[in-house]
Structures are given as structure tokens and as C-alpha cells.
C-alpha positions as CSV (number, residue, x, y, z in Angstrom):
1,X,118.1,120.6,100.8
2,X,121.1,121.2,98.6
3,X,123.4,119.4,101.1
4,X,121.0,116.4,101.6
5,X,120.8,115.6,97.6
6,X,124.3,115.6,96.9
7,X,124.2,113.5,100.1
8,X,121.9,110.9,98.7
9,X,123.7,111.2,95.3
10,X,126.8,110.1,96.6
11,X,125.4,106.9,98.9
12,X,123.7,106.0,95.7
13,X,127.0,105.7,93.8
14,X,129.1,104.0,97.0
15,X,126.2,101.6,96.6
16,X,124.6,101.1,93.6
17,X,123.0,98.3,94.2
18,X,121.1,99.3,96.9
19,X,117.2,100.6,96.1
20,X,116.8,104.5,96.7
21,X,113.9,105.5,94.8
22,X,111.8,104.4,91.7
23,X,112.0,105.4,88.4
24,X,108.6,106.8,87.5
25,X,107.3,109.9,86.3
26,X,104.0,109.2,87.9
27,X,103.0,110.4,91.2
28,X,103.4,108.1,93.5
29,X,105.0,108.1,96.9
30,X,106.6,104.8,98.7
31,X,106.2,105.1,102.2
32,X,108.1,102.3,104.5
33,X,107.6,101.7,108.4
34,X,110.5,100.6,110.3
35,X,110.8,98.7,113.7
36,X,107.6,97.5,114.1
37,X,104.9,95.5,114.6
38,X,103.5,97.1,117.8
39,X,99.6,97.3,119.3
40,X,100.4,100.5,120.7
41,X,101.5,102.3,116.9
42,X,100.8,99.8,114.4
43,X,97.2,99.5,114.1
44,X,97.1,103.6,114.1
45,X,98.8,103.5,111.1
46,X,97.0,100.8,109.2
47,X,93.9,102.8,110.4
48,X,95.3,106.1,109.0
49,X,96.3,104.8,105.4
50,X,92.9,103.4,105.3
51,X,91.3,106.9,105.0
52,X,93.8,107.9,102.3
53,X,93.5,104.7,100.6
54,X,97.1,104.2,100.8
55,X,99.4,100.7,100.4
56,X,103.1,101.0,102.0
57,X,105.8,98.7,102.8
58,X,106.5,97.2,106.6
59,X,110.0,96.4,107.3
60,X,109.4,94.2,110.6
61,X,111.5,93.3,113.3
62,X,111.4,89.6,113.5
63,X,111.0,89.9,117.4
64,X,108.5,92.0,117.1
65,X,106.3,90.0,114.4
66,X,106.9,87.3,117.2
67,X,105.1,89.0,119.8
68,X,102.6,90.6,118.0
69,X,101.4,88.1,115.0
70,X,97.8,89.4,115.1
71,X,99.4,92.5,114.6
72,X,101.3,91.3,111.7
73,X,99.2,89.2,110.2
74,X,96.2,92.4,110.2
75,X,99.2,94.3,108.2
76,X,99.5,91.6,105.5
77,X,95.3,91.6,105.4
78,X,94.9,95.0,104.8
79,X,97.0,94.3,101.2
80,X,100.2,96.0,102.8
81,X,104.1,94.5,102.1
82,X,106.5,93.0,104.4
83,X,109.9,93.2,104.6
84,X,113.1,91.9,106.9
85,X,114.4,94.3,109.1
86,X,117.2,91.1,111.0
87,X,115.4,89.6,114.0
88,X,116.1,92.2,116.5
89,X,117.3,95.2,115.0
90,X,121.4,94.8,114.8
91,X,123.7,97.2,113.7
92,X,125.8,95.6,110.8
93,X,128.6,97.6,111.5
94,X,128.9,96.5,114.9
95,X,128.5,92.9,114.3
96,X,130.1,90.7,112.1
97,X,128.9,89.2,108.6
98,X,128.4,85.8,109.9
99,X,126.5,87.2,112.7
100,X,124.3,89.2,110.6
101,X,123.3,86.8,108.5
102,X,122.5,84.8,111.1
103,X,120.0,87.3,112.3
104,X,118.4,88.0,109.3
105,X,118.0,83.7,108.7
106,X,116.4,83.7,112.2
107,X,113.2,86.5,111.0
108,X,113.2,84.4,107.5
109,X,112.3,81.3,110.1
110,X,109.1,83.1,111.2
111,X,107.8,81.6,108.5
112,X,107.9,85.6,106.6
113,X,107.8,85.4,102.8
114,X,109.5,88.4,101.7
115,X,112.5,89.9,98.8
116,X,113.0,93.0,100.7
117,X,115.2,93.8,103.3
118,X,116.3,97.2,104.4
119,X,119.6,97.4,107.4
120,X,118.5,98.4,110.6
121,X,120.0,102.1,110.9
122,X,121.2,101.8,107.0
123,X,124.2,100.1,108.4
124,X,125.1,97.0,106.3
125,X,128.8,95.9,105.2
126,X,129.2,95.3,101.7
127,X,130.2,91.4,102.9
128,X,127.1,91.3,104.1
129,X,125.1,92.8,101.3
130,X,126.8,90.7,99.2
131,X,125.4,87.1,99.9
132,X,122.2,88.9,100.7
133,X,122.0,90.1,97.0
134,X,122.7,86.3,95.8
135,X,119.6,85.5,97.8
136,X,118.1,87.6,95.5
137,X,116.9,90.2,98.6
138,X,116.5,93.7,97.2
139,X,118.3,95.8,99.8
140,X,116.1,98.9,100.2
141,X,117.2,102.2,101.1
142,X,115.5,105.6,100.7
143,X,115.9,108.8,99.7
144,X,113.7,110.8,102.1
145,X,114.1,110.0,106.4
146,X,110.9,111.7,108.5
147,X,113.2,111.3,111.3
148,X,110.1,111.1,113.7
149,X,112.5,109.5,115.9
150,X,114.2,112.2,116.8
151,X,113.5,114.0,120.1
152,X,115.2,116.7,118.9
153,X,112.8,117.9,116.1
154,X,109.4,119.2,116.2
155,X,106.4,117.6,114.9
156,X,106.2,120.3,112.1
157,X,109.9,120.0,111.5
158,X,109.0,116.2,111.0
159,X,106.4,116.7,108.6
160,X,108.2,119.3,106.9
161,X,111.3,117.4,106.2
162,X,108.7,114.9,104.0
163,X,106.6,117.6,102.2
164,X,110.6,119.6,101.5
165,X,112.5,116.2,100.0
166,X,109.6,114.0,98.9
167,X,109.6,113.7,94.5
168,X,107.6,111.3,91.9
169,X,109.1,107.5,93.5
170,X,110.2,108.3,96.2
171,X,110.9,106.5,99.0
172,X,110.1,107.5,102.3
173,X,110.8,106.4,106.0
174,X,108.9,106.3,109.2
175,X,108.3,104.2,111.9
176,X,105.9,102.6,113.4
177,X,107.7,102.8,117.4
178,X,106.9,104.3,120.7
179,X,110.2,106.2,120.4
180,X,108.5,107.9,117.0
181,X,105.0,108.0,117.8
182,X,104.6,111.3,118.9
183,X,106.1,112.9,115.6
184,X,104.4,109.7,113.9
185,X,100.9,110.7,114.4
186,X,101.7,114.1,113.8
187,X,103.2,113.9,110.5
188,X,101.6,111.1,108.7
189,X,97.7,112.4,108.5
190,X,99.2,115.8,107.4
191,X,101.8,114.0,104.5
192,X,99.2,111.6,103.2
193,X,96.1,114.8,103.0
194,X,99.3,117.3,101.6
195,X,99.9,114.8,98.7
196,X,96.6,113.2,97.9
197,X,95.7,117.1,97.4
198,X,98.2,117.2,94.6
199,X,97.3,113.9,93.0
200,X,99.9,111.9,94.1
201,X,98.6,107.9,95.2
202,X,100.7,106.1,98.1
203,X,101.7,102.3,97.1
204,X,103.7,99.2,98.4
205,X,107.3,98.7,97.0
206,X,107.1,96.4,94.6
207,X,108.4,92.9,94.2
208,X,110.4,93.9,91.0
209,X,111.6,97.1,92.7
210,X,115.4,96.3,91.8
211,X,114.2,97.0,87.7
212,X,112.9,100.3,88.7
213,X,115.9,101.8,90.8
214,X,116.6,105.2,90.0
């Protein structure tokens, strides 16, 4: 726990720019759902926030939005947020800015109205943050990874690592994915019922996030 603070401390000060957390001394939780829309995952979760009365933030893969628009469009219903997550998921270290930007214009020609826009593996180069930030897209973060995705860790671990890091504003990433669903569907019931038991409420980032950056 130690080592993954200081951790998170020192990202935030490489880039301060970037959105970790809120500033709140409320309790309330941010959860975010990466790499989706899906049928197969998607509408589980929607389904599960329902019975906790919970709002969190979608950052979509413009292919998958594509595919799945009744999918999408059920997310955007049910009073949830979107956000850009590049067309189809590219690393920005591995590809260059012009590139990147590139993908990230092709989800914004979906038709998607959204401010917020978190890198696919947290990988983005400052020169590509940079004009980003002049579009005035809030580059979201986090301070708390499930890491359902991970074959290598238990369901319990999974929910454990949320229940262990998770504070007043934070944010907090899953993923709506085949690869994460097994962890997913373990994890998420128990993290909503464990924090709705100790008053916290569950809401969508908001689109003035950048003024309330811890």
C-alpha cells in the first residue's frame, strides 16, 4: 500500500495536469469502465449499478461504440458519462503524436460529445497530451486500478485491491471486457454493497473535473 501511494504521488507530479482523483471530503467514489461497449459485459454492469443506484464514467472504444450503438446509446440513457478512450485502443508510446491524434479525431467522428479522455494503458506522450489539453480534453487518470484484467490475480485479490486503496474522490478503474469479466462480476457487486454500507454514493466524473483535481 505504502509502495503504491508514493507511486501515484510521483505520476501526479511528472504530470500534473493529468486528473487523478477529486478533491472532496465527501464520500463519494468515481468508478470508470474501460474498453468497452460490449453486449456480452456491458449491460451486466449497467444492470449492477442500477441496484446500487450508482452513476460512473464509460471511457469507450470508438470501434466498439461502432458496433455496439444500442449498447452505447443504453449507457448514455441510464444518466451514465462517456468518455474517449482513441478509436481502437492504441498505445501512445508506440505510436506517434500525429498518429494518436489521429485516432482519437476518428472516435470524436462517431458523432461522441465528450471532455474526457483517458490513454489506453495510461500511455500518452506529453506531445500528445499537449494539443489534447488545448482542446480543452481533461485527461483522466486514476488513483486506484482493479486490475480485473489480470489472469494472474484472484477474484478476491481483485476486489481487495479496491476496498485496500479506494479514499473520499477517488477514482477507480475497471473494465467492462471479456478479458476482465470473470474478476468484473466478481468484484463489482461486492465494491458497490462494501461502500454503500459505509455511506459512500458512486457518481459520474464530472464535466468540471479539472477544478477539482487533487
Amino acid at each position: 500500500m505504502k509502495w503504491f501511494n508514493s507511486f501515484v504521488f510521483l505520476l501526479k507530479r511528472i504530470y500534473p495536469k493529468r486528473i487523478w482523483s477529486v478533491s472532496t471530503n465527501e464520500k463519494v467514489l468515481y468508478l470508470t469502465f474501460d474498453d468497452g461497449p460490449i453486449p456480452e459485459v456491458t449491460p451486466w454492469v449497467l444492470k449492477t449499478l442500477n441496484q446500487y443506484q450508482a452513476k460512473a464514467t464509460f471511457f469507450c472504444i470508438g470501434e466498439n461504440v461502432e458496433k455496439n450503438r444500442e449498447v452505447f446509446n443504453k449507457v448514455i440513457a441510464e444518466g451514465h458519462r462517456v468518455g474517449n478512450h482513441t478509436y481502437n485502443h492504441v498505445n501512445g508510446y508506440k505510436t506517434s503524436t500525429e498518429a494518436y491524434l489521429e485516432n482519437i479525431l476518428a472516435f470524436e467522428k462517431l458523432g461522441v460529445s465528450t471532455n474526457l479522455f483517458r490513454p489506453p494503458y495510461g500511455k500518452c506522450k506529453t506531445s500528445q497530451a499537449k494539443p489534447l489539453q488545448k482542446k480543452r480534453y481533461n485527461i483522466v487518470m486514476w488513483d486506484v486500478i482493479s486490475e480485473d484484467y489480470d489472469k494472474n490475480i484472484s477474484e478476491e485479490q481483485c476486489y481487495q485491491t479496491v476496498i485496500s486503496q479506494a479514499k473520499k474522490g477517488s477514482i477507480v478503474i475497471f473494465h467492462d471486457s471479456l478479458k476482465a469479466e470473470k474478476n468484473l462480476r466478481y468484484a463489482l457487486p461486492k465494491v458497490l454493497k462494501y461502500f454503500s454500507e459505509k455511506g459512500y454514493v458512486f457518481n459520474a466524473l464530472p464535466a468540471d473535473v479539472a477544478a477539482l483535481k487533487q
